[in-house]
C-alpha positions as CSV (number, residue, x, y, z in Angstrom):
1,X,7.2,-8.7,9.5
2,X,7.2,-12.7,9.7
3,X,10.5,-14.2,10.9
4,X,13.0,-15.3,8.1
5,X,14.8,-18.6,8.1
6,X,18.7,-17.8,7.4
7,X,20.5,-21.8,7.1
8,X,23.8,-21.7,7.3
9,X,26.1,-24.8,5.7
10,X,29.4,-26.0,6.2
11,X,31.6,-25.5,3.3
12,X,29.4,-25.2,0.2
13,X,25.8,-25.5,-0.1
14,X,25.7,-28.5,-0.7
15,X,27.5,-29.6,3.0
16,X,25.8,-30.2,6.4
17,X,23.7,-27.6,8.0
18,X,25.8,-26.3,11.0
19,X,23.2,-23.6,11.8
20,X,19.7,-21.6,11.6
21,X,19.3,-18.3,12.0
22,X,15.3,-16.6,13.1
23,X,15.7,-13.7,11.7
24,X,12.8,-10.5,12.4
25,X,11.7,-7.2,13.7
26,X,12.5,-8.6,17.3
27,X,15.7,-9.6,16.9
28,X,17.9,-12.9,15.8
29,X,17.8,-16.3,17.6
30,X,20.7,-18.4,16.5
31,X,19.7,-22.3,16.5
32,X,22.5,-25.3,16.3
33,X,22.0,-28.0,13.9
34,X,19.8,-29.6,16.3
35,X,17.9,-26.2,16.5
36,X,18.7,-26.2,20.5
37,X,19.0,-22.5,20.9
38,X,22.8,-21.6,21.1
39,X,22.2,-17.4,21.6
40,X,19.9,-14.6,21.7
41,X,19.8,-10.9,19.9
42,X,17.2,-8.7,20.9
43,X,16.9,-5.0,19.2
44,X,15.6,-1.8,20.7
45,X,15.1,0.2,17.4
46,X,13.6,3.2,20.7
47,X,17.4,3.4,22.0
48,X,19.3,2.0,18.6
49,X,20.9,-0.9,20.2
50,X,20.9,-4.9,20.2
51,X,21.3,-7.1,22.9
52,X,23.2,-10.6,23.5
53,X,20.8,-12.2,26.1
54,X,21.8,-15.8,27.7
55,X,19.4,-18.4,26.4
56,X,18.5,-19.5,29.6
57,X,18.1,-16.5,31.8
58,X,16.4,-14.1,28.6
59,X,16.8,-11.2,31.6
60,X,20.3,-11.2,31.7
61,X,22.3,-9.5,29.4
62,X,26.1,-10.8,27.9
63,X,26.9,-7.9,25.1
64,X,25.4,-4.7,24.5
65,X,25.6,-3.2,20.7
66,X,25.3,0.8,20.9
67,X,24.9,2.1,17.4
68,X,25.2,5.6,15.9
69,X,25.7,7.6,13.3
70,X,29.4,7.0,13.4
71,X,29.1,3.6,13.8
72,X,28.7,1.0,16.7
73,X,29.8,0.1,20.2
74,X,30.2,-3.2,21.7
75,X,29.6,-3.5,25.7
76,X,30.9,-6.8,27.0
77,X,29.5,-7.7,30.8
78,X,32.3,-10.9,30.8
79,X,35.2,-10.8,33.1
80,X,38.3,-10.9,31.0
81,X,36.6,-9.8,27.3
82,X,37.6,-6.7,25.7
83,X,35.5,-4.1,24.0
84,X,35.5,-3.2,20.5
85,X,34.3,-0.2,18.5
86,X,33.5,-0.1,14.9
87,X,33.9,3.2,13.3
88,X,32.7,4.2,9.7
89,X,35.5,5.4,7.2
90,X,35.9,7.0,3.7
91,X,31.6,7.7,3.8
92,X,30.5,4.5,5.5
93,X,32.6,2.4,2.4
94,X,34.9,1.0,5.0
95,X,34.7,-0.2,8.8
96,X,37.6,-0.1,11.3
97,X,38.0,-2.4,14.2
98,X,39.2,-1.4,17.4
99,X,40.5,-3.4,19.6
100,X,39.8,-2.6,23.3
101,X,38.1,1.0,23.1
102,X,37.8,4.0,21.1
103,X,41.7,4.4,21.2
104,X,42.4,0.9,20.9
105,X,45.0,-0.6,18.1
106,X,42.9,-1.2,14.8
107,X,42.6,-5.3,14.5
108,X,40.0,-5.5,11.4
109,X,38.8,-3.4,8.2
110,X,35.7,-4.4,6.6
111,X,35.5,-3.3,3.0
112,X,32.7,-2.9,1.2
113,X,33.3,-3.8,-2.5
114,X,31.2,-4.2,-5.6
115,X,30.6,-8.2,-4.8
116,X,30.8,-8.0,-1.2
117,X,32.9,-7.7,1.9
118,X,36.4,-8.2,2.6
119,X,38.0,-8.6,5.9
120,X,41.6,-7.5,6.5
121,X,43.1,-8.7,9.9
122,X,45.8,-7.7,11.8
123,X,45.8,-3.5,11.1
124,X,45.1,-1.5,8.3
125,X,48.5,-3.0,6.1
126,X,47.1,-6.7,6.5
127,X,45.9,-9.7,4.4
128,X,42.7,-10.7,3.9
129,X,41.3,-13.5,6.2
130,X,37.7,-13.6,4.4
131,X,35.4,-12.4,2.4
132,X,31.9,-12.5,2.2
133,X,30.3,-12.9,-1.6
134,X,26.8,-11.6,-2.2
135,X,25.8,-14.2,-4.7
136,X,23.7,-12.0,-7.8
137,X,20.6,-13.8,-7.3
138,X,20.2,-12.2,-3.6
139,X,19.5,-15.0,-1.5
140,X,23.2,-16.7,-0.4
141,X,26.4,-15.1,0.7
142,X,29.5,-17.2,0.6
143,X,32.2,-16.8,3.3
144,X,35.5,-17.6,1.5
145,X,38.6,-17.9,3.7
146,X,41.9,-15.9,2.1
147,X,40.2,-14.1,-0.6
148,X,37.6,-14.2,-3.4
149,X,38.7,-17.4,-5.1
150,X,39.4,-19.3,-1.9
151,X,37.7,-21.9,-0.6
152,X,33.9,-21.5,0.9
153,X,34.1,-21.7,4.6
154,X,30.5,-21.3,5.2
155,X,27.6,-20.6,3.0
156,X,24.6,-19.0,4.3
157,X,21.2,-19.5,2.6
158,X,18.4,-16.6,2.6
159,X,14.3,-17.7,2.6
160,X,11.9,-14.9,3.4
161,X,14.6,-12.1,3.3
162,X,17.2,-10.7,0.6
163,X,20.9,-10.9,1.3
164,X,21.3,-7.1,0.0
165,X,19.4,-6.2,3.2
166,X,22.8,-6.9,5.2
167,X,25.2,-4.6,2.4
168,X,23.7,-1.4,4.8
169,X,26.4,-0.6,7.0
170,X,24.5,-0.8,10.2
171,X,22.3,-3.9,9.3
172,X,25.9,-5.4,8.0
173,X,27.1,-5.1,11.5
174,X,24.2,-6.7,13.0
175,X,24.6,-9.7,10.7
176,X,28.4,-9.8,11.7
177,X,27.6,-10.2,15.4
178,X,24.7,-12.9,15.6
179,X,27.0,-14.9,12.3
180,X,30.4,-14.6,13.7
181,X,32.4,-18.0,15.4
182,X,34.3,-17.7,18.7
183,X,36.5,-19.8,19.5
184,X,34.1,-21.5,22.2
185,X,31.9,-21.9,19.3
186,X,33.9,-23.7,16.9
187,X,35.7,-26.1,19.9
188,X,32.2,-26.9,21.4
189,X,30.9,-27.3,17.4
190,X,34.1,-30.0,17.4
191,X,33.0,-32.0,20.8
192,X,29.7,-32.6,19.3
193,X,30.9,-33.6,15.9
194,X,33.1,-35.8,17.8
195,X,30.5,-37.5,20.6
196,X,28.0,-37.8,17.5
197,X,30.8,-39.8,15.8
198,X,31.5,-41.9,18.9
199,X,27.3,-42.4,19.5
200,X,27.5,-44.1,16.4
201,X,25.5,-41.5,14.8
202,X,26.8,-40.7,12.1
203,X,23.4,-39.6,10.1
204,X,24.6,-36.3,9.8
205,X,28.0,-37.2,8.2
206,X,28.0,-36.7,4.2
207,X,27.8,-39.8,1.9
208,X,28.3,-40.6,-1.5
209,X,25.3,-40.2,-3.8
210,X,27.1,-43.0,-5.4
211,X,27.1,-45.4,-2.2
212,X,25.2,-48.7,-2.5
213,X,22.3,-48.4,0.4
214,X,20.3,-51.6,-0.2
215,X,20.5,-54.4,2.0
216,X,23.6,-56.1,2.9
217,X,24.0,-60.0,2.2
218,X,26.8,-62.5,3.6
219,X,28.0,-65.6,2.6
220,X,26.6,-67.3,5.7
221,X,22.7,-65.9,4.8
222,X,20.6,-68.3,4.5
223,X,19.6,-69.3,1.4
224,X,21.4,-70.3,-1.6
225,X,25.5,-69.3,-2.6
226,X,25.5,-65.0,-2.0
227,X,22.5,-65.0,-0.2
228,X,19.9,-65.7,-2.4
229,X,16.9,-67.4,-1.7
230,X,16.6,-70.4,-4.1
231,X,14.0,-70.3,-6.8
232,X,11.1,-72.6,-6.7
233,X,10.8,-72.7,-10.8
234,X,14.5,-73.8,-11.0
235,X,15.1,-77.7,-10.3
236,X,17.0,-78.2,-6.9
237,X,19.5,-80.4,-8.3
238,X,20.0,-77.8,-11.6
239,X,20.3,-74.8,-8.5
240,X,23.2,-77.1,-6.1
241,X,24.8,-78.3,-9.7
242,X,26.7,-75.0,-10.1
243,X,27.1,-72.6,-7.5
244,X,25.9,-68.9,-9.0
245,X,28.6,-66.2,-8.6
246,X,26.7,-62.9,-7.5
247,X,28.0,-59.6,-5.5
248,X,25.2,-58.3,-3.0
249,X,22.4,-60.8,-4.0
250,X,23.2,-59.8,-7.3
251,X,24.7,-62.4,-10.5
252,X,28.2,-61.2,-11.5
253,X,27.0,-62.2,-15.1
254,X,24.0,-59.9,-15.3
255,X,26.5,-57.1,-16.8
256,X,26.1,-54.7,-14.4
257,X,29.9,-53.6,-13.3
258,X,30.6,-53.5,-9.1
259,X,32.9,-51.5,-7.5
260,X,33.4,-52.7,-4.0
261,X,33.6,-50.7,-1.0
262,X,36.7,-49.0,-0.5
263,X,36.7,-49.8,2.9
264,X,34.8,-52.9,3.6
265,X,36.6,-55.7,5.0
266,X,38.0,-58.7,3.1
267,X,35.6,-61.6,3.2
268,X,38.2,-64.4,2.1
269,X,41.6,-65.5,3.5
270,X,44.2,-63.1,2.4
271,X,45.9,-64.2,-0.9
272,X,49.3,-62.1,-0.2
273,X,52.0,-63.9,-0.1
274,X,53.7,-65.0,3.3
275,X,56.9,-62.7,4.2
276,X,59.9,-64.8,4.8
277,X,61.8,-64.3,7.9
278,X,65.4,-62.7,6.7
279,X,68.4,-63.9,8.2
280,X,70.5,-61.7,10.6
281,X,73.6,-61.8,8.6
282,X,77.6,-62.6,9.3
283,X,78.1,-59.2,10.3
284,X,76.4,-59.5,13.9
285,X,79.0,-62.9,14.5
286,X,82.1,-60.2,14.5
287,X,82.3,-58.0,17.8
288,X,81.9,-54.2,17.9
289,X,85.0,-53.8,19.3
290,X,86.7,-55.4,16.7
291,X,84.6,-54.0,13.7
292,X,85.3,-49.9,15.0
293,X,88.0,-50.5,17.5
294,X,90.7,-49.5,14.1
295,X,88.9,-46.8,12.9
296,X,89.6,-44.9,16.8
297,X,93.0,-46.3,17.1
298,X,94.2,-45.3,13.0
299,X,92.7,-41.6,13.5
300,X,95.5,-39.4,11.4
301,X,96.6,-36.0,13.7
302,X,95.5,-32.8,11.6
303,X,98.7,-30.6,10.5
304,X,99.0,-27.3,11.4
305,X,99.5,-25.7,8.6
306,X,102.1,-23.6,6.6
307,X,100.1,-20.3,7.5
308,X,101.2,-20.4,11.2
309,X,104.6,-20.4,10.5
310,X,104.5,-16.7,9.5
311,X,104.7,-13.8,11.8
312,X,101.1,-11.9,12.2
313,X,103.2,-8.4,11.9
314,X,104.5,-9.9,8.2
315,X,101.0,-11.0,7.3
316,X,99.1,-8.2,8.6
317,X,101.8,-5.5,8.9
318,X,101.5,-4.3,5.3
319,X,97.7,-3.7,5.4
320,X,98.2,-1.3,8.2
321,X,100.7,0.6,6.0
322,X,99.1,0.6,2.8
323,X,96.1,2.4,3.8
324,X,94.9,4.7,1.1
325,X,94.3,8.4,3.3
326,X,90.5,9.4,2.4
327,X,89.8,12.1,0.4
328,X,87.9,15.2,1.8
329,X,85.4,15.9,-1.0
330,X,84.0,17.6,-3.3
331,X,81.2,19.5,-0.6
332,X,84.2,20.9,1.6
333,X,85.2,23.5,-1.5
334,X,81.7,25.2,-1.3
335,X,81.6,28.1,1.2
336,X,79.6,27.4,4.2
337,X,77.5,30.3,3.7
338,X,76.6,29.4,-0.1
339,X,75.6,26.0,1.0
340,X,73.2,27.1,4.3
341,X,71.6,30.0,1.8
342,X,70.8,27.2,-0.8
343,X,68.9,24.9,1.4
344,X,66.5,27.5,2.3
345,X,65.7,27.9,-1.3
């Protein structure tokens, strides 16, 4: 079958594309926003795995994927990373996560529910992290962090392929491996979000449909007052007589309503008043010394108190002697016999 295009978006659909997924009988390539090829999945449907190859040396092989009919195992080649094995539960309806082997401690369960997925971290008792929504129309799956009504953390777009092809267990694993984030992932996603911003590139940051993004004018265009260029049907002395009061080439009395950038600098001198200098005060004429020297020297000596004039035997004496003696109970009437032939009842 012909490759699908899977687009993945940051936040809601609406936000910046962060990713593409080639999606096809082959396998997945997983493309960065500047489609630069960030990993590799090959499948071998002959031996029912899938393969993590490095981009640059396609012969070498990071992860290996072992499926069967119990579910899948993961095969890292990286010094340091541990292997996980995801087992089927309750008839395929729920997917444990092992952490570190077959006999690891359980780290994840993937639920399969009537709108989707939901993935509980940190054992079988947990909360849920995420959850992926299968949107009714079958083409976009919404990655909500903290639950169903949280907010979208990702949301991928399907063309050329439905997203109820990825609810089959197996196939849902396979899109969990070539969609998930490491941590290398999301910190190398953040350098380049953050050289783009320092390039002065910032074409793939989101505007406002409602910023202006027409030329900008000065006061010191040339031209007549606001930038505009004078008009050959007007007199010359009627155009200097009163100077036209406009906002970005525009008159101010042509009732159209502005509102200024937010965050464009003041063109004018600042009209806010001047702060006046406050004076110091009397207070720092009169020495430290004699401003706190009395309070050390006028420090009252704490009493004792009338308590430690009596003997501890007199207060404590009489609670020694008033002891009430415990009862045996009620249980210690019954023969022994009666009570051991009752509990094997």
């Amino acid at each position: 079958m012909a490759d699908a295009l899977i687009t993945e978006h940051a936040g809601t659909r609406r936000g910046e594309i962060s990713r593409f997924y080639q999606y096809g009988s082959g396998g997945a390539r997983v493309l960065g926003a500047d489609k630069e090829l960030k990993r590799l999945y090959l499948f071998d449907p002959s031996s029912d795995c899938m393969t993590e190859r490095d981009p640059l040396h396609k012969e070498k092989i990071l992860r290996r994927f072992v499926f069967d009919r119990y579910g899948m195992l993961e095969e890292t080649f990286a010094f340091g990373a541990r292997p996980r094995t995801f087992r089927y539960e309750n008839g395929a309806s729920r997917i444990a996560v092992r952490e570190g082997g077959e006999y690891g401690a359980v780290g994840k369960i993937f639920t399969f529910e009537q709108n989707g997925i939901s993935e509980t971290v940190w054992g079988r008792n947990g909360e849920i992290e995420r959850v992926y929504q299968w949107d009714p129309c079958g083409d976009t799956i919404t990655v909500r962090a903290g639950g169903w009504f949280g907010d979208a953390d990702r949301t991928i777009v399907f063309s050329g392929i439905e997203a109820s092809l990825f609810l089959e267990p197996e196939a849902c694993l396979q899109f969990l491996m070539f969609t998930e984030w490491s941590a290398l992932d999301r910190e190398g996603d953040v350098n380049e979000r953050v050289a783009r911003i320092r390039s002065g590139d910032v074409t793939g940051s989101p505007k406002s449909r409602f910023a202006y993004s027409g030329p900008r004018h000065s006061p010191t265009d040339s031209g007549a007052a606001g930038g505009r260029e004078p008009d050959p049907g007007i007199p010359a002395r009627q155009q200097g007589a009163r100077p036209v009061r406009t906002f970005q080439g525009i008159p101010a009395d042509a009732g159209i309503d502005f509102i200024p950038d937010a965050d464009a600098p003041e063109r004018g001198p600042s009209k806010a008043p001047l702060s006046r200098q406050m004076s110091p005060g009397k207070s720092v004429e009169i020495p430290l010394e004699e401003r706190f020297g009395s309070a050390r020297s006028e420090r009252e000596e704490l009493s004792r108190g009338k308590s430690v004039e009596i003997p501890l035997e007199e207060r404590f004496g009489s609670a020694r002697s008033e002891r009430e003696k415990l009862s045996k109970g009620k249980s210690t009437e019954i023969p022994y016999d009666e009570r051991r032939s009752g509990g094997d009842l």
